[in-house]
C-alpha positions as a LaTeX table, in Angstrom:
\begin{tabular}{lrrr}
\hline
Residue & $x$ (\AA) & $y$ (\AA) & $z$ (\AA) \\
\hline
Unk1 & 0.67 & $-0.88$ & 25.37 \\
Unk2 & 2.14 & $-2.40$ & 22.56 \\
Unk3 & 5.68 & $-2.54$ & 24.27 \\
Unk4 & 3.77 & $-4.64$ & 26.84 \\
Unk5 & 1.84 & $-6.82$ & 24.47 \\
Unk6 & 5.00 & $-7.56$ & 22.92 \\
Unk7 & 6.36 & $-8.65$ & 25.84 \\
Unk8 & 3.91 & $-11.00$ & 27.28 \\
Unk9 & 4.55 & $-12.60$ & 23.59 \\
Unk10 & 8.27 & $-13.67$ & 23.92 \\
Unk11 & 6.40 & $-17.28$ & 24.98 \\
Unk12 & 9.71 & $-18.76$ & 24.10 \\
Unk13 & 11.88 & $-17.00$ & 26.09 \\
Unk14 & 11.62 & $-18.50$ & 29.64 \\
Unk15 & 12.86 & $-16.03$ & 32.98 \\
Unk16 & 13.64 & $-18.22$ & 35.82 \\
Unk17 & 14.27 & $-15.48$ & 38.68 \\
Unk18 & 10.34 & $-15.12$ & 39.28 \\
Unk19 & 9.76 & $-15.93$ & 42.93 \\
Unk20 & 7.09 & $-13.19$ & 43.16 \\
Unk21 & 3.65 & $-13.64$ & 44.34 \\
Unk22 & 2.09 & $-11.71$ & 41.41 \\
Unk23 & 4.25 & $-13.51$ & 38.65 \\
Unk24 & 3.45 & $-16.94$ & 40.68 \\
Unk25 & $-0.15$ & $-16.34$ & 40.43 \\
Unk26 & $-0.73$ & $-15.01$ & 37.30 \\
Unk27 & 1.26 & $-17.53$ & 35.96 \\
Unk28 & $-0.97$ & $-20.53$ & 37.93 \\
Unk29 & $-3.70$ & $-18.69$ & 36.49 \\
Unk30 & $-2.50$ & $-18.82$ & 32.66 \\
Unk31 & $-1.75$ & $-22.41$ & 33.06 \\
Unk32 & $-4.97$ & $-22.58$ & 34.43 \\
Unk33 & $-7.27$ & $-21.08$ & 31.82 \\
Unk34 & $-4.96$ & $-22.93$ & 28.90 \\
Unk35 & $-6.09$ & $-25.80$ & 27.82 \\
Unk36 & $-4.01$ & $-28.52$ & 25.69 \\
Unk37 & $-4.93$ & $-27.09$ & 22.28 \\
Unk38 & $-4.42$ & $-23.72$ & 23.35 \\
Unk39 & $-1.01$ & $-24.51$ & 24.45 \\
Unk40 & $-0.27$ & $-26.30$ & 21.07 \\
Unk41 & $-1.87$ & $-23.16$ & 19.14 \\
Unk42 & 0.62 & $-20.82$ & 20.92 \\
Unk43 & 3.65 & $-23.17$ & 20.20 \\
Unk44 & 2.63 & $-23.07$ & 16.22 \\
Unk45 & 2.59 & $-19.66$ & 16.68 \\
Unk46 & 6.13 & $-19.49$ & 18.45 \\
Unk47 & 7.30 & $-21.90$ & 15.63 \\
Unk48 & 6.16 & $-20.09$ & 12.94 \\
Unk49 & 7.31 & $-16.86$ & 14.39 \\
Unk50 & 10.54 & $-18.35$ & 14.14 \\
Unk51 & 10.10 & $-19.12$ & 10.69 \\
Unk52 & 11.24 & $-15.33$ & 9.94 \\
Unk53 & 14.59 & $-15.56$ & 10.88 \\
Unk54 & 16.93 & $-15.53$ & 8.08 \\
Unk55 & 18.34 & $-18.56$ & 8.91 \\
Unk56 & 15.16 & $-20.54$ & 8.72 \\
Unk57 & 13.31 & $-19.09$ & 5.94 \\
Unk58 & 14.86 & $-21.88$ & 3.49 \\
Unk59 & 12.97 & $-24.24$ & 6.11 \\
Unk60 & 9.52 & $-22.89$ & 5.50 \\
Unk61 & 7.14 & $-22.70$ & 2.18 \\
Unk62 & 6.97 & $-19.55$ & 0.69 \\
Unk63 & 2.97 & $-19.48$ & 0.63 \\
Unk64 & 2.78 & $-19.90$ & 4.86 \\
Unk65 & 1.60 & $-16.72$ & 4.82 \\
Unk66 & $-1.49$ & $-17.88$ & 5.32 \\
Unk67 & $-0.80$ & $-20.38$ & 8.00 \\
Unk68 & 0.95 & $-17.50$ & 10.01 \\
Unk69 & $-1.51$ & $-15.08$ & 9.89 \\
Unk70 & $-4.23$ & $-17.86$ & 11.34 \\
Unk71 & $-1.64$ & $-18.98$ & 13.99 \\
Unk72 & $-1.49$ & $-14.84$ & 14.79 \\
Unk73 & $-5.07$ & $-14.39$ & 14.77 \\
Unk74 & $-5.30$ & $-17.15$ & 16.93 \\
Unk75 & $-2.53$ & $-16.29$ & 19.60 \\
Unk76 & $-3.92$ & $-12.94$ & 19.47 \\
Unk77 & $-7.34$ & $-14.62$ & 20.49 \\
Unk78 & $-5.97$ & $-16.33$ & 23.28 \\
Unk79 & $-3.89$ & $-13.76$ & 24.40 \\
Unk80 & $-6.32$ & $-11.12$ & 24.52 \\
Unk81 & $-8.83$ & $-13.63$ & 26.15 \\
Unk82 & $-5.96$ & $-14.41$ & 28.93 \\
Unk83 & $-5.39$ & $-11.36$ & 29.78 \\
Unk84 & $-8.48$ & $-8.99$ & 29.43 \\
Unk85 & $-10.54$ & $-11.67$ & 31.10 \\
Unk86 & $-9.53$ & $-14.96$ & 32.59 \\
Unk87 & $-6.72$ & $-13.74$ & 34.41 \\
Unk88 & $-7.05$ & $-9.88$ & 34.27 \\
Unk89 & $-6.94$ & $-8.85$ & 38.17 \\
Unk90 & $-3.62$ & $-11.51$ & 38.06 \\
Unk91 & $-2.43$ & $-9.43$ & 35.32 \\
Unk92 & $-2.71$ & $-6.11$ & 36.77 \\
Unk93 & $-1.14$ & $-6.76$ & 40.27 \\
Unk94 & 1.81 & $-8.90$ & 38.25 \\
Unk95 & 2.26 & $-5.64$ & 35.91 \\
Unk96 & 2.17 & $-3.38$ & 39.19 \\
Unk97 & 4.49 & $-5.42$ & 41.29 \\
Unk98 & 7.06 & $-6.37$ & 38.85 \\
Unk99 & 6.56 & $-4.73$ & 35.42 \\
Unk100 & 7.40 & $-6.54$ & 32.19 \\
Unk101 & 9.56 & $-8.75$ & 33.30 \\
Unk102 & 6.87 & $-10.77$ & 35.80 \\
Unk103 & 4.91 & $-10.72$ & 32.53 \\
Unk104 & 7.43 & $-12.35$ & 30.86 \\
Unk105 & 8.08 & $-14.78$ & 32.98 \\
Unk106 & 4.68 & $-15.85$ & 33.63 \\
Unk107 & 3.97 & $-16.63$ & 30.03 \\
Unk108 & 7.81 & $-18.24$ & 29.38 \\
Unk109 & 6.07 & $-20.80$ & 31.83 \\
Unk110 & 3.11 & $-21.43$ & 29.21 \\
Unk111 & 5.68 & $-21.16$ & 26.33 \\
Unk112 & 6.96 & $-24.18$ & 28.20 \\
Unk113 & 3.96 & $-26.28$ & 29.13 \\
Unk114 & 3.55 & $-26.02$ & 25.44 \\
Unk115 & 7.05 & $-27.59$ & 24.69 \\
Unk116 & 6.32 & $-30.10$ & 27.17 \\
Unk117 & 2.82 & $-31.02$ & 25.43 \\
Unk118 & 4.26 & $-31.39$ & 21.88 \\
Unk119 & 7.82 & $-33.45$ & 23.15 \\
Unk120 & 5.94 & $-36.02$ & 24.63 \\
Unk121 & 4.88 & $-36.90$ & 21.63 \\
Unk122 & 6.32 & $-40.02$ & 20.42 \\
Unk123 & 7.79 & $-39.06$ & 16.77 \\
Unk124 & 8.89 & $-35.27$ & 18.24 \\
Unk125 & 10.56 & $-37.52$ & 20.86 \\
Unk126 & 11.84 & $-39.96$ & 18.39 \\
Unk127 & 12.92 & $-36.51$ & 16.19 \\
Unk128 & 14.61 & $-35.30$ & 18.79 \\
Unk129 & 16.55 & $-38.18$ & 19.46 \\
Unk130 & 18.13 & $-39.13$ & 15.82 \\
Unk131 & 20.93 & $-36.87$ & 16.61 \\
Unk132 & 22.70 & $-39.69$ & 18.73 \\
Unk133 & 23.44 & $-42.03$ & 15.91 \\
Unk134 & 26.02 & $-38.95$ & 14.78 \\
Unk135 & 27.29 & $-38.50$ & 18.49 \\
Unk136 & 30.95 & $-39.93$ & 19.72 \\
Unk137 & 29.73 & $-42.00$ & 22.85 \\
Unk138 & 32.95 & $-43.13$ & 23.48 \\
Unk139 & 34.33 & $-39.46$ & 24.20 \\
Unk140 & 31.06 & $-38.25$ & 25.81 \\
Unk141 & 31.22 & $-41.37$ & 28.46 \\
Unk142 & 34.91 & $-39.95$ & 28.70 \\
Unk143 & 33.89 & $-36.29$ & 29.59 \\
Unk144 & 31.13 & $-37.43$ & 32.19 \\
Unk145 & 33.51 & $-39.63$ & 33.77 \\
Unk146 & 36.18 & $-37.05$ & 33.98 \\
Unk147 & 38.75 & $-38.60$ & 31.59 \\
\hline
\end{tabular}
């Protein structure tokens, strides 16, 4: 169980070779019973998950501790409330017809609702954007145009 619970957590980690009934509708059904904030809560989560990697701990307070352990309480929440109730029966035939990976997929596609929610966002958007005053648009209008 906890193999499988880890699983359905890689939010981040989208699997694109999903045509499968069960994965299709249990992933409808997650998107379904998510709301906005939940969405948002699970991409905190996801970000401050990613907060443990070596190469971003410099990027993250040393007292988050607290903030992670609410985001996990409250991914757990949601997670458990996804898949025990809201969209058990979708979770059952998805686990039974195509194992951990279906899983997977399914809730890469919330992972990504999420990311779509918080980029639309005018300053993420404008964030994600400063890079191009550091790009060479001279030599990237060359590569596009075959030159």
């Amino acid at each position: 169980m906890h193999r499988l619970l880890r699983t359905c957590l890689l939010l981040s980690v989208p699997f694109t070779g999903y045509a499968q009934d069960p994965t299709r509708a249990l992933s409808d059904c997650l998107a379904e019973n998510t709301s906005g904030r939940d969405r948002k809560d699970l991409a905190k989560w996801v970000f401050l998950a990613l907060g443990a990697h070596p190469e971003n701990k410099q990027f993250f307070a040393t007292d988050a501790a607290k903030a992670i352990d609410e985001a996990n309480k409250t991914a757990a929440g949601i997670i458990m409330r996804l898949m025990t109730e809201s969209c058990n029966a979708q979770m059952k035939n998805a686990i039974a017809q195509g194992g951990p990976r279906a899983i997977q997929a399914a809730f890469g596609n919330i992972g990504q609702l999420a990311m779509q929610e918080l980029m639309s966002h005018p300053d993420v958007n404008a964030a994600m954007s400063a890079f191009e005053k550091y790009a060479d648009r001279e030599k990237l209008g060359n590569a596009l145009n075959g030159k």
